[in-house]
Backbone bond lengths (Angstrom), bond angles and torsions (degrees), N, CA, C in turn:
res aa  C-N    CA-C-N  psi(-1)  N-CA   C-N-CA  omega(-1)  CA-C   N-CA-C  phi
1 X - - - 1.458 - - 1.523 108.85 -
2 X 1.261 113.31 116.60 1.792 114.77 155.02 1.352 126.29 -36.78
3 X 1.159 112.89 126.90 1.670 122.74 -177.39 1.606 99.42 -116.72
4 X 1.251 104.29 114.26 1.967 102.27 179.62 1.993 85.82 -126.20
5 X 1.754 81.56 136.94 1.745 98.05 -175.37 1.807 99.29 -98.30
6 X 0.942 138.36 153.33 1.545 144.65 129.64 1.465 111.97 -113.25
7 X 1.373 98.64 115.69 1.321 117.03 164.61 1.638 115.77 -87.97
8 X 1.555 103.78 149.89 1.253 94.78 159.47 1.713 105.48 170.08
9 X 1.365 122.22 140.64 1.407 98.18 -179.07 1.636 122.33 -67.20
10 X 1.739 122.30 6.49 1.630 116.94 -175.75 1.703 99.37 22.84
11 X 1.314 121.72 90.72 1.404 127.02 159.62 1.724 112.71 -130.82
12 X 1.404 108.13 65.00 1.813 133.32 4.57 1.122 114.01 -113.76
13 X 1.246 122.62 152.23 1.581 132.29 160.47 1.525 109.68 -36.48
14 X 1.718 116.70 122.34 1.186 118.69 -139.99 1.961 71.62 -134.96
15 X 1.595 109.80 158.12 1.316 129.19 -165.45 2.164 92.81 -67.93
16 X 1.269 110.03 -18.61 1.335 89.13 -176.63 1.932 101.83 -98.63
17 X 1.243 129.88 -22.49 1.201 117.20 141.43 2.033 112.02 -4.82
18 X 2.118 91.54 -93.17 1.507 117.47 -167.61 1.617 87.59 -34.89
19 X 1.187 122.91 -61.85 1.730 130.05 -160.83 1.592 102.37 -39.91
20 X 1.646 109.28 -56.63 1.551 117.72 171.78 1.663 110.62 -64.52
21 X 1.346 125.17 -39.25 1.290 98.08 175.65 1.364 120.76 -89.73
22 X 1.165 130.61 7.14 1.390 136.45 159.47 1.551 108.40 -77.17
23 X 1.078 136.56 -25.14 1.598 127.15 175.49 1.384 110.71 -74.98
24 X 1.550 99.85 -29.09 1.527 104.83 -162.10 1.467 107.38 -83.51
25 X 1.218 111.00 -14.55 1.396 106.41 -178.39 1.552 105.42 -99.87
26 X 1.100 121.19 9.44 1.319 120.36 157.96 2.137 116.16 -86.05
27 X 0.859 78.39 -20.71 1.633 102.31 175.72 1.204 119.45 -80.90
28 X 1.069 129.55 -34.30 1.102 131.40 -144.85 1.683 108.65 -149.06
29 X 1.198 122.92 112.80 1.610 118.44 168.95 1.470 118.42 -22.66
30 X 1.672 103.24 -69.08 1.646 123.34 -167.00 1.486 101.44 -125.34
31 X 1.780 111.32 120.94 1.338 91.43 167.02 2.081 97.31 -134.32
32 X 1.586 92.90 150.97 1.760 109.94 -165.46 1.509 109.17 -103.44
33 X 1.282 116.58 86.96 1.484 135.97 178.76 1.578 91.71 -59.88
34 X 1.315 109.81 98.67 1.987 120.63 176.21 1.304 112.62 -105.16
35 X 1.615 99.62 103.19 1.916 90.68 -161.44 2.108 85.78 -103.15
36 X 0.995 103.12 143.77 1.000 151.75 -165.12 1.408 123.60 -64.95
37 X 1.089 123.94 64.06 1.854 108.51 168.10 1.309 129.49 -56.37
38 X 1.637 114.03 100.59 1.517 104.21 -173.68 1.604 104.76 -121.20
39 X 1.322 99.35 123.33 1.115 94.90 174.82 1.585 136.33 -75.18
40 X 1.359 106.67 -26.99 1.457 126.13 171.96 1.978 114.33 -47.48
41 X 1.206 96.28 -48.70 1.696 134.29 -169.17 1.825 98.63 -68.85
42 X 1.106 117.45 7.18 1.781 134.21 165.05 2.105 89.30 31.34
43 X 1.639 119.47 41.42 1.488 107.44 -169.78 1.891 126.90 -52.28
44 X 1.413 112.84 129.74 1.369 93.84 157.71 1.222 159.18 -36.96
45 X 1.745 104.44 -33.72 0.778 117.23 168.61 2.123 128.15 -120.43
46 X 0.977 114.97 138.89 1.318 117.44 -163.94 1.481 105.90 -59.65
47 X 1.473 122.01 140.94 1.470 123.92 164.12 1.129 122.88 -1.98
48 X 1.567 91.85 -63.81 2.005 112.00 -163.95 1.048 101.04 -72.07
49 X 1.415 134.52 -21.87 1.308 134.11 -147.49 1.717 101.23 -97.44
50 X 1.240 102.16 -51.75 1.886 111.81 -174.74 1.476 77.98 -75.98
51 X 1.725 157.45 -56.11 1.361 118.23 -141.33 1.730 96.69 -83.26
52 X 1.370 131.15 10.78 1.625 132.02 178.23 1.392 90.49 -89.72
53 X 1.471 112.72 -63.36 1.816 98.11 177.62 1.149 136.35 -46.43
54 X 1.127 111.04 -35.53 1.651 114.73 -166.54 1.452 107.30 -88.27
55 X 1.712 117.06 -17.84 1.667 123.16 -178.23 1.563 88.50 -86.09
56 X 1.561 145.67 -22.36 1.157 139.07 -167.83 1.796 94.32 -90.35
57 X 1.203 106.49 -61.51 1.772 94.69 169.78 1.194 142.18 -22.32
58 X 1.850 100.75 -51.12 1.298 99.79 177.14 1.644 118.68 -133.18
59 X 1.386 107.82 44.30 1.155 109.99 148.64 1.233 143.12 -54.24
60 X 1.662 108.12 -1.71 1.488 124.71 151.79 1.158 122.80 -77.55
61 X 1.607 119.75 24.78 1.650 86.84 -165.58 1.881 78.15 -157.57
62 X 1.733 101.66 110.42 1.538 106.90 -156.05 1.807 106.06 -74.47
63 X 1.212 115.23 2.63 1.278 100.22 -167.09 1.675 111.27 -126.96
64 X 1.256 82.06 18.80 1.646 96.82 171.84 1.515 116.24 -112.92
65 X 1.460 91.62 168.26 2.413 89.21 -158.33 1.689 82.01 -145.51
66 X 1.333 116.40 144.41 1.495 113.04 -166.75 2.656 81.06 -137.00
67 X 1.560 66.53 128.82 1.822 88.98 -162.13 1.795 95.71 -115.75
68 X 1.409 118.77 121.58 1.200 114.32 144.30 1.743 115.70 -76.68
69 X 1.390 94.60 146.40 1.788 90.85 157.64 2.039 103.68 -173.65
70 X 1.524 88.43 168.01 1.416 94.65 -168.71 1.643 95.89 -124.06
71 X 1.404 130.88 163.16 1.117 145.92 -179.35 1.804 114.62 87.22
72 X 1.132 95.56 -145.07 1.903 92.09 -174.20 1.575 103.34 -87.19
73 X 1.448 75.47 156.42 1.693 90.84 -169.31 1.654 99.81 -91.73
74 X 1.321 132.00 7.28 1.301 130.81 171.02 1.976 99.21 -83.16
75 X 1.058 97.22 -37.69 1.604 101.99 -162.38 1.842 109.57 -85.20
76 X 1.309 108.39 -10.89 1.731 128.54 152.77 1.212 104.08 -82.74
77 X 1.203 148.15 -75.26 1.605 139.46 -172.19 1.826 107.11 -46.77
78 X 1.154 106.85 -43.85 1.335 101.42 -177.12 2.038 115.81 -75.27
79 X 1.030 78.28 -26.30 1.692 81.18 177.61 1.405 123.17 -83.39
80 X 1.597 111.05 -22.46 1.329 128.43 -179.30 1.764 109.86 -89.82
81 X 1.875 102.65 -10.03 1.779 93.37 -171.12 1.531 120.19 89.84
82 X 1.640 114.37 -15.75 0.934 101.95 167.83 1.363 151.00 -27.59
83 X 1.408 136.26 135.50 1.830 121.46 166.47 1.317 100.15 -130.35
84 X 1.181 134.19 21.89 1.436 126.06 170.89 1.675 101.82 -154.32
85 X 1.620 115.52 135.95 1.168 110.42 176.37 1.880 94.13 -109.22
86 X 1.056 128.57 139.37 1.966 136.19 179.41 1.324 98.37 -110.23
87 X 1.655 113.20 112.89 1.362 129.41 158.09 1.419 97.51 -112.47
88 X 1.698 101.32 146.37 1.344 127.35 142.33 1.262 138.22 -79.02
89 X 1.316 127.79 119.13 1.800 136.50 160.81 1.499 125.10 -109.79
90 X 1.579 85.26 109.63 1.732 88.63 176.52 1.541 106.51 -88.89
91 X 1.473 121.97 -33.30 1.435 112.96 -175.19 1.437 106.95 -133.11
92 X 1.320 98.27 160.88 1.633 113.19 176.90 1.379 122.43 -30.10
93 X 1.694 109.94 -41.57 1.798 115.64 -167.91 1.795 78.19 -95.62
94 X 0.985 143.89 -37.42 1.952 117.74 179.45 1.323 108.34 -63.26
95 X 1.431 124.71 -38.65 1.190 112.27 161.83 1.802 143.40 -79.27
96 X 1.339 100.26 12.96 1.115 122.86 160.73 1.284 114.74 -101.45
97 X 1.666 146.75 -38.86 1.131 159.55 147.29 1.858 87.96 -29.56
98 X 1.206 94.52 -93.80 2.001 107.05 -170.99 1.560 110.91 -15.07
99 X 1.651 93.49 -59.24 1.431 116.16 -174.79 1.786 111.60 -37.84
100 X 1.142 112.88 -55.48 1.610 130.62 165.87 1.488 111.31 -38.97
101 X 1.118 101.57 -59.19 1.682 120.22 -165.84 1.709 100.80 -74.21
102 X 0.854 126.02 -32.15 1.370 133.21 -179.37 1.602 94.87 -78.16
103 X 0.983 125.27 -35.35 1.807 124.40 -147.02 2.105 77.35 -91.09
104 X 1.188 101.02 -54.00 1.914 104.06 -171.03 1.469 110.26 -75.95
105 X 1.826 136.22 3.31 0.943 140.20 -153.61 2.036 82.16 -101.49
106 X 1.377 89.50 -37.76 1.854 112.57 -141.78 1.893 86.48 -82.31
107 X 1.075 98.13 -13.79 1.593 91.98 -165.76 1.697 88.22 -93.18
108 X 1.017 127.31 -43.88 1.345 139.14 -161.50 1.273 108.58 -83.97
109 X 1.125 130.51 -25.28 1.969 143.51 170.60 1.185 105.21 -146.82
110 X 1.696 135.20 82.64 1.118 143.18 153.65 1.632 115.80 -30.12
111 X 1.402 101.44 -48.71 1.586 121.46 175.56 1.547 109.10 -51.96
112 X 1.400 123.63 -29.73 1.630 115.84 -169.28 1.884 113.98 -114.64
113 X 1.299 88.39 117.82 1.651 90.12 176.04 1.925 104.07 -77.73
114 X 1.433 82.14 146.43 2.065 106.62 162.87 1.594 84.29 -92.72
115 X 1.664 104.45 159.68 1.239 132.49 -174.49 1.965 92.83 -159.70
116 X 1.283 97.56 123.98 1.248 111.38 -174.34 1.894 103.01 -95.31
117 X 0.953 121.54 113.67 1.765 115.91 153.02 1.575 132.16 -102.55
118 X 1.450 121.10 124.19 1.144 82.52 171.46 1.778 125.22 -119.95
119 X 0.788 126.52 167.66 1.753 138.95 -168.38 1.213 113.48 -30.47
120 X 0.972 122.80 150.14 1.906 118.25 163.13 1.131 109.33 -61.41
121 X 1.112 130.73 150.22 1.801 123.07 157.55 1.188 112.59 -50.23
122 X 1.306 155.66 -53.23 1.289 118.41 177.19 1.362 126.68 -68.62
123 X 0.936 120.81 9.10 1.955 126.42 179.35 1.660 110.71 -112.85
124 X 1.183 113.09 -6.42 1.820 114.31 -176.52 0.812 103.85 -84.69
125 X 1.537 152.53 0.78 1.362 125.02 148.56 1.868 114.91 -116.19
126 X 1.437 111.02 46.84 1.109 122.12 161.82 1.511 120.84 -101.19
127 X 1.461 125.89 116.59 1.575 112.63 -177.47 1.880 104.50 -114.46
128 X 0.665 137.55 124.40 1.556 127.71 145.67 1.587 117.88 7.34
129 X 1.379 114.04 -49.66 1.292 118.38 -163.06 1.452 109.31 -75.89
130 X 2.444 105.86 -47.58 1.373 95.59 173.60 1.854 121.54 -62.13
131 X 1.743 108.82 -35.84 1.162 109.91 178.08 1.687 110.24 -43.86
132 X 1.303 127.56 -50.23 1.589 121.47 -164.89 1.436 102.81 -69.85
133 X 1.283 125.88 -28.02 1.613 131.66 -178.43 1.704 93.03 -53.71
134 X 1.328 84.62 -78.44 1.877 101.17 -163.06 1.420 116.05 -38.53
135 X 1.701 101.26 -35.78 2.013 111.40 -173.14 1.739 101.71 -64.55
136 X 1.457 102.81 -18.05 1.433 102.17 -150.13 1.616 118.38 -102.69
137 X 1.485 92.30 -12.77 1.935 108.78 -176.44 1.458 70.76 -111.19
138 X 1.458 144.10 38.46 1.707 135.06 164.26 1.337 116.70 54.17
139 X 1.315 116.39 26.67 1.550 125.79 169.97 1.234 105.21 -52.02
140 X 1.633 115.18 166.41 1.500 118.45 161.92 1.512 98.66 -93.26
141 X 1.561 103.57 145.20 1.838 118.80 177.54 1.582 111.68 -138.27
142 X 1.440 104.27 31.25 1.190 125.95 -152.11 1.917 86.25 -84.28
143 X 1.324 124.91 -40.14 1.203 125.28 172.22 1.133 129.76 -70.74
144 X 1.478 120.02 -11.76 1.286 130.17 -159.22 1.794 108.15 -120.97
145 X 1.234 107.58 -18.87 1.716 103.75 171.12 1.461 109.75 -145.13
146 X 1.757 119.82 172.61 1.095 104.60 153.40 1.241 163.31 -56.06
147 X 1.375 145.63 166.54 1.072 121.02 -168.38 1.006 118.76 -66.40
148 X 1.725 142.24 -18.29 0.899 144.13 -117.40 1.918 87.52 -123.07
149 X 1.479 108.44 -30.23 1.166 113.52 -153.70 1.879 87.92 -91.42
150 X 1.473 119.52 -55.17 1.162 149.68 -159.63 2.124 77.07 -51.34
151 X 1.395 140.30 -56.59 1.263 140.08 172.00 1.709 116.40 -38.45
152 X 1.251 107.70 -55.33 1.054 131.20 173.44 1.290 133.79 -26.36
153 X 1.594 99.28 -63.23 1.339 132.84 161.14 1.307 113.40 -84.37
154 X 1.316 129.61 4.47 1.423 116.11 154.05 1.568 98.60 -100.85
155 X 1.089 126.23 -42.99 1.756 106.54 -178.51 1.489 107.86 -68.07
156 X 1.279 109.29 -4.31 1.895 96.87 172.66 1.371 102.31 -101.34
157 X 1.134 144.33 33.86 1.381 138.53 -175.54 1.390 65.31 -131.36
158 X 1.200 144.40 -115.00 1.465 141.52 -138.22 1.281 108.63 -36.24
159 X 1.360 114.40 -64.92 1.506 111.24 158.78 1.607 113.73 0.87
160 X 0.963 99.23 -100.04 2.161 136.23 -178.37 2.187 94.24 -42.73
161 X 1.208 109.61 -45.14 1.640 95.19 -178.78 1.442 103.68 -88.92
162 X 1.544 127.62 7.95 1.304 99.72 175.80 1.869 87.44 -103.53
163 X 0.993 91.43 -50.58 2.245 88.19 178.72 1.690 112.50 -48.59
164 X 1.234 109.71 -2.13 1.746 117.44 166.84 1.537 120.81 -106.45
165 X 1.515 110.75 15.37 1.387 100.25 -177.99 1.196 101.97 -128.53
């Protein structure tokens, strides 16, 4: 059986994410939603916290397994069985970013292909980053993630303005 990984920190798993992991699981037997501890990436939300969202997201979708982990993502694909890692590109510079990461993935696990997808048109210009802006000046993101997540980010905005006053 094929094992295809997507990594990514989802801070938060945004409806064009679900869009990418719904193709992929048409693709793919088993695919391992590997959300990401990055420390660089200063995230909103804690490890534990995005790998509860993203297992609540897609608890529709039976052949998917949602994995925290920290360190290299060569040493998760290999431990998980992986043979395919699934990135998303909505724009030219992510797919130039990806492009890199694919080229240093390939050097580092000859054995594992990148597989590029990209978004539906209505989800390619949704990023994580504008979603946390918008949740956070109390925008609606009601279009842009699940419900489950779209909650989330309103109890972490109250959260964050009451620890700021």
């Amino acid at each position: 059986m094929i094992t295809a990984t997507y990594p990514g920190t989802f801070d938060p798993l945004t409806n064009g994410h679900l869009g990418l992991i719904r193709r992929a699981c048409w693709i793919f037997p088993k695919l391992i939603v590997a959300v990401a501890e990055s420390k660089r990436k200063h995230t909103l939300f804690t490890l534990e916290e995005r790998v509860q969202m993203a297992k609540e997201a897609v608890k529709g979708f039976p052949n998917v397994e949602v994995v925290g982990f920290e360190g290299l993502l060569v040493d998760f694909v290999r431990r998980h069985g992986s043979t395919c890692i699934v990135r998303g590109a909505r724009t030219v510079s992510d797919f130039e970013y990806e492009f890199q990461m694919a080229g240093m993935n390939q050097k580092l696990m000859p054995e594992v292909e990148t597989i590029f997808l990209t978004p539906a048109e209505q989800f390619q210009f949704i990023s994580g980053t504008f979603v946390r802006e918008i949740a956070m000046m109390g925008g609606d993101v009601s279009g842009f993630v699940p419900q489950n997540i779209r909650a989330a980010l309103e109890r972490k905005r109250i959260e964050l303005k009451q620890t700021s006053l």
